[in-house]
N, C-alpha and C positions, 0 to 999 in steps of 0.2 A: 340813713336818716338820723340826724341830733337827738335825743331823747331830751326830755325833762323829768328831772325828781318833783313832783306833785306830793302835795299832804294835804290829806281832803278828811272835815270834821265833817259829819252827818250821822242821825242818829239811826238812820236807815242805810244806810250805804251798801250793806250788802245785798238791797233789793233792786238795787240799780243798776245790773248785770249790763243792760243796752249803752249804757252813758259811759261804762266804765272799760267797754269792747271799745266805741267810737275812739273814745279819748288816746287807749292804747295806738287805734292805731294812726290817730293824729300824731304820735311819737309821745304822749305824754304815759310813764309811768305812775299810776295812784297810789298812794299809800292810804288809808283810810284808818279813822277811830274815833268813834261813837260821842265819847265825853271830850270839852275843853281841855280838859285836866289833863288827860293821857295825851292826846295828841301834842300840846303846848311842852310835854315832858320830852317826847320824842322829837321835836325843835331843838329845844335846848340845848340836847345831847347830842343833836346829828345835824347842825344848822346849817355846815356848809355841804352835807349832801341834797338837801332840798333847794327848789330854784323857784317855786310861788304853793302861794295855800289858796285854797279853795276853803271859804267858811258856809255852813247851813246859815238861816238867818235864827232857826229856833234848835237847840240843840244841849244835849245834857251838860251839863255845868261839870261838877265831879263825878257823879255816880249816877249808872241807867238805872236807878229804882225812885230816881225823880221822873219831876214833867221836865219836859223839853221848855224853853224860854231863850229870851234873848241874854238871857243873863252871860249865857256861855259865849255866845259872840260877844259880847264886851268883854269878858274875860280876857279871850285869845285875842283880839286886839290890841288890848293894854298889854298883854306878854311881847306880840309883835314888835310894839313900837320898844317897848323896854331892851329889846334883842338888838334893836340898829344900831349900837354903839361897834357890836360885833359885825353883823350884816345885815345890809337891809333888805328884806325881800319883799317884794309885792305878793299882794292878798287878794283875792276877789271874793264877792257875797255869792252866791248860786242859791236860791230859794226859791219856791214856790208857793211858800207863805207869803210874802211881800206882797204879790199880786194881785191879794184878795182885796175887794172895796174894804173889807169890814176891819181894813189891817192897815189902811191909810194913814193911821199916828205912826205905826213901824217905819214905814214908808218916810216919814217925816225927819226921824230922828234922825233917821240914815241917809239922809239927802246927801252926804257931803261924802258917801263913798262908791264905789265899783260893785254895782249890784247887777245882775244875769237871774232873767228868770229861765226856771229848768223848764225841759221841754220847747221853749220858743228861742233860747239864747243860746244854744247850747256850742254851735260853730262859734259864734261870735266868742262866748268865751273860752273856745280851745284857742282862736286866733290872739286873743288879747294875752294870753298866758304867757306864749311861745313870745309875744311881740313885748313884753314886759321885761323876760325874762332875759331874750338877748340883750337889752341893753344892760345889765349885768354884767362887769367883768370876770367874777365868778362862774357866771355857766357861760360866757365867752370861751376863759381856760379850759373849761370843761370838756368843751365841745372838740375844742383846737383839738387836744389830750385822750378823744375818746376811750382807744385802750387802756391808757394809765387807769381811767377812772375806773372803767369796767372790773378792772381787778384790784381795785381800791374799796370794793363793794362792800367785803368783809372786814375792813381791819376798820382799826380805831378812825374816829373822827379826827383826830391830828394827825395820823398821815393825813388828809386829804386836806388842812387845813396848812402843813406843812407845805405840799408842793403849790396849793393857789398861792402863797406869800412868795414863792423863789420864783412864780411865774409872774408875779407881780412886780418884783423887784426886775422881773429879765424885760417886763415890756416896759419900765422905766415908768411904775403907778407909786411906786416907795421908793420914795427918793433918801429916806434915812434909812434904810434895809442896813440890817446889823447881819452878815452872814454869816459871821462868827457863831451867833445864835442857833443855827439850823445845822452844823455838823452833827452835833448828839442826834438832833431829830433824825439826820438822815440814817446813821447807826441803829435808832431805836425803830423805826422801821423796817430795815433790816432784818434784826434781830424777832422782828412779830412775824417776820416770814419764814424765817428758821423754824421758828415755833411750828405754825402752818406746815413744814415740810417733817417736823413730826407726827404731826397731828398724821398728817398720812402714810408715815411709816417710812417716808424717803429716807428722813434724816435718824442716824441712832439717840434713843435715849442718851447715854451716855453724856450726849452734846450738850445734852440744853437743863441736864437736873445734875449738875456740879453744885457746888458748896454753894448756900443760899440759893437754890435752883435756878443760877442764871446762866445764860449761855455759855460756852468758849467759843465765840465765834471764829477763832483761829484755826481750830482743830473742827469746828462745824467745817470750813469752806476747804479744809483737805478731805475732810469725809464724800462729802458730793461731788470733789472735784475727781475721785479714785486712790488718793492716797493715803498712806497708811498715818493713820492721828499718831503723833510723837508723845501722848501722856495718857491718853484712854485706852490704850489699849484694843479701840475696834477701828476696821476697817471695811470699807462695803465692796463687795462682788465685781457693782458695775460701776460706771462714772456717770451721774447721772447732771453734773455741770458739763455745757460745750466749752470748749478753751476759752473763748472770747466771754461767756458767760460768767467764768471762774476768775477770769484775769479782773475784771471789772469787781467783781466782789473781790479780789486781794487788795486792789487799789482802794476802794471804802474803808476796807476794815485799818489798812496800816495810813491813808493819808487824814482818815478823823480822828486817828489816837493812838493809832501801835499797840490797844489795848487789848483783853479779852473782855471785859464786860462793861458793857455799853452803858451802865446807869453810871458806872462811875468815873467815868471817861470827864476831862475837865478839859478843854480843848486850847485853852488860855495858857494848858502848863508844855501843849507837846512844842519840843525845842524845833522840831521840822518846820511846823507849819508857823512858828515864832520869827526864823529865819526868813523861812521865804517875803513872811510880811511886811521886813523892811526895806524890801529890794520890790517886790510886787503889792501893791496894797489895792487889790479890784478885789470884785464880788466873783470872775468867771470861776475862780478852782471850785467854788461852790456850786456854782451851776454845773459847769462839768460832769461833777460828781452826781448830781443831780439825774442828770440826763444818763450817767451810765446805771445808775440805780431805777434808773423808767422799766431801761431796755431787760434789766434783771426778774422785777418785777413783774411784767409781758409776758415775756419767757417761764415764769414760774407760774403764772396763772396758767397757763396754755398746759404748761408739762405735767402738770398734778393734776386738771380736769380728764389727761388720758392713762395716768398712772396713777389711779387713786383707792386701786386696791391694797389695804393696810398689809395683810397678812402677807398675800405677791412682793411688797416693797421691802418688808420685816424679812424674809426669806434668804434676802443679797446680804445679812448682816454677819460679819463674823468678827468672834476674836481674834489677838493679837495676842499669841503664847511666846512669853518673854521668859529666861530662866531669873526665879527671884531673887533678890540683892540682899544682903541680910543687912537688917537691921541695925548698925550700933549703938543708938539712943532716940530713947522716945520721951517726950514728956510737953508742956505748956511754954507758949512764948511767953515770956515777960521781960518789961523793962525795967533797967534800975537808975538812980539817981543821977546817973549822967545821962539819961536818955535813951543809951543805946536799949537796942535786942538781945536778949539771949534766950536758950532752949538746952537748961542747964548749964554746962560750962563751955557750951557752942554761943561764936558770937553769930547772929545775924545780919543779911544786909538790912538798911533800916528804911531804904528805899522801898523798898520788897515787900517788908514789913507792915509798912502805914499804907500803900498802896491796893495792897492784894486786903487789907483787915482781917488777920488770922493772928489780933492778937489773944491770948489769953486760951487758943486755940492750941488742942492736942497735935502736935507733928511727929513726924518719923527722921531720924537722920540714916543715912545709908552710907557704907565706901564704894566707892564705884572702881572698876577697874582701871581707871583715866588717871593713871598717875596715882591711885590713892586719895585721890580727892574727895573732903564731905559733900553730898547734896542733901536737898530735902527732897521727901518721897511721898507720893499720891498728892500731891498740891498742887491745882489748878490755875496759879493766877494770870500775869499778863505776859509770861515766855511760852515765845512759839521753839524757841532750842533749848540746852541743858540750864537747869536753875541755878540759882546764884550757887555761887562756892562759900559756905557756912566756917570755913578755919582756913 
C-alpha cells in the first residue's frame, strides 16, 4: 500500500486515537501539532516530505495557554499559500466547530474552501487526501520510489528534495535541469550516510572526525569495503560493503570529484567530467549516478536496521601498526610574495596547498624509504595514494 506523509493541526489531536487508527490504515501516516506556529515550522523544514494538511477550523495560533480561534487556521493558510513558490500542497479544513448553527458566520467566511466535518466526513476525507495528493508529482515519485523514500526518512530534507528534482528532470517536468548542480548533492548525501554508519559504529571514527571533522570518504569506502585505509591507520575485521555495493560507491566518490571532502568539491573544476562534457553533453551520467546511489542507500538502510548494535560493530575495529617515519621538519605553511607554498625551506605543491586549506596550518615533513623522497605526514586531504613530493 502507497503511504501519504499527512500534517494534522488540532488542538486535541491526541484525543482522537479512533480517527488517527482509521487514517493509518487508510495508508495515511499523521503527524500532528497542537499550535499554527509549530506545525507551519515543521512545513517549512520538511515540505517535501509532507504530501497534504489537515487544518482544525479553531486551533491555537502560537501557544496552548491561549483559546483556540480561527486565528490559527488563517495563519497556516497564509503560510501554505506563501510555501507554493516551493511546492504546492493541498490542505483540507476537518472540524467539528463549523457544523454548529451558532457557527454559520465561520461557515461563511470559509465558503471558498475544503471543509470535512469530523465524525460524518471522515472517509470522504481520507479519499479526498490520497485523490489530491496523487495528483502531485511529488508523491507520484514518491510512490514510484517507495524504498528510496523509506530510508530517506531520517536525513535532511534536501536529500529527498534532491532525488524528486533528478526524478523530475528524468520524467522530462524540468526541461532547464542543470545536472551539473546535483553532483555535490549527490556526494553530500553520501557523506550523511557515512555519518549514519558511524552513528552505529559500522564505520571507524577515524573516517569522518579528520581535520575540520569532515569525512575521507576515500578511506571511508575502503573501511566498509574490508580494506586497509592507506592514511588512518584502521582497518575493520569484516567487510561490511557487498562488491557491487562498494563498486557503486567508488564510482560516486571518484566520478563527482576525485575528492575527499565533499563540501569542497567544486564539480565545474574536475578535468574528467569537463572532457567528457564536450563529447557527451546529456543529463544520464547524473541519473546513473543517481540510481546507483538508490541502490546504496536500500541497502544501508536494510544493513544497519540488522546490525545496529554500536558496541558488536565497534568490536571488528582495529589498528594499523606501521613502524614510524621520523620526522625531518615540522613547522606552518606560508606563502611568500610570489605566491608559492612553503613549510620552511620545503617548497610545497600549490595545488595541494589551496585545495586541502592547511594554510597557516602546523605540518610534519617526513623521508620516506622511496628513494629518499620528502612527504607530508598525518595530512588528510584529497590523495587516495602517496602525497605530493614536497623537494
Amino acid at each position: 500500500m502507497n503511504r501519504y506523509q499527512v500534517l494534522w493541526i488540532d488542538d486535541d489531536a491526541e484525543k482522537q486515537d479512533a480517527f488517527l487508527d482509521s487514517a493509518y490504515l487508510e495508508g495515511l501516516s499523521i503527524t500532528y501539532f497542537k499550535t499554527s506556529k509549530s506545525g507551519m515550522e515543521e512545513l517549512s523544514n520538511k515540505l517535501s516530505f509532507y504530501d497534504a494538511i489537515i487544518l482544525d477550523a479553531r486551533v491555537f495560533n502560537e501557544s496552548e495557554d491561549e483559546a483556540p480561534s480561527l486565528l490559527g487556521l488563517h495563519n497556516s493558510i497564509k503560510k501554505i499559500n506563501n510555501l507554493s513558490d516551493r511546492k504546492k500542497i493541498p490542505y483540507f479544513i476537518f472540524s467539528g466547530y463549523i457544523n454548529k448553527d451558532e457557527n454559520a458566520s465561520a461557515r461563511e467566511m470559509l465558503a471558498d474552501e475544503k471543509i470535512y466535518i469530523k465524525g460524518k466526513d471522515n472517509q470522504r476525507l481520507f479519499d479526498s487526501i490520497k485523490d489530491e495528493a496523487d495528483r502531485q508529482i511529488e508523491t507520484q515519485i514518491k510512490h514510484e520510489n517507495q524504498l528510496l523514500f523509506d530510508a530517506l526518512k531520517e536525513y535532511p530534507d534536501t536529500a529527498r528534495d534532491t532525488f524528486i528534482s533528478i526524478f523530475k528532470g528524468l520524467k522530462g517536468f524540468n526541461q532547464l535541469f542543470e545536472d551539473q548542480l546535483y553532483f555535490t548533492q549527490l556526494r553530500i548525501i553520501l557523506e550523511t550516510m557515512f555519518r549514519k554508519a558511524n552513528d552505529y559504529g559500522i564505520l571507524h571514527d577515524k573516517c569522518v572526525k579528520t581535520i575540520g571533522n569532515k569525512i575521507n570518504l576515500t578511506e571511508s569506502c575502503s573501511f566498509l569495503s574490508g580494506y586497509d585505509t592507506k592514511h588512518l591507520n584502521v582497518k575493520c575485521l569484516i567487510t561490511h560493503f557487498p562488491k557491487v555495493i562498494a563498486t557503486n560507491v567508488q564510482n560516486l566518490i571518484y566520478t563527482t570529484g576525485a575528492a575527499s571532502h565533499t563540501s569542497e568539491v567544486d564539480i565545474t573544476q574536475n578535468i574528467d567530467i569537463q572532457a567528457y562534457r564536450q563529447n557527451i553533453n546529456t543529463p544520464y551520467l547524473l541519473y546513473s549516478l543517481a540510481l546507483q546511489l538508490m541502490d546504496v542507500l536500500i541497502w544501508f538502510d536494510g544493513y544497519s536496521n540488522v546490525n545496529s548494535d554500536v558496541e558488536v560493530n565497534q568490536s571488528k575495529w582495529e589498528l594499523i601498526q606501521f613502524e614510524e617515519i621520523e620526522t625531518i621538519y615540522e613547522g606552518a605553511i606560508e606563502q611568500d610574495e610570489s605566491g608559492n607554498y612553503h613549510c620552511g625551506p620545503y617548497l610545497l605543491n600549490k595545488n595541494y596547498v589551496e585545495r586541502s586549506n592547511h594554510v597557516e596550518e602546523i605540518i610534519k615533513i617526513t623521508e620516506s624509504s622511496d628513494n629518499g623522497r620528502l612527504y607530508l605526514k598525518d595530512i588528510y586531504p584529497f590523495f587516495a595514494s602517496k602525497y605530493e613530493t614536497v623537494l
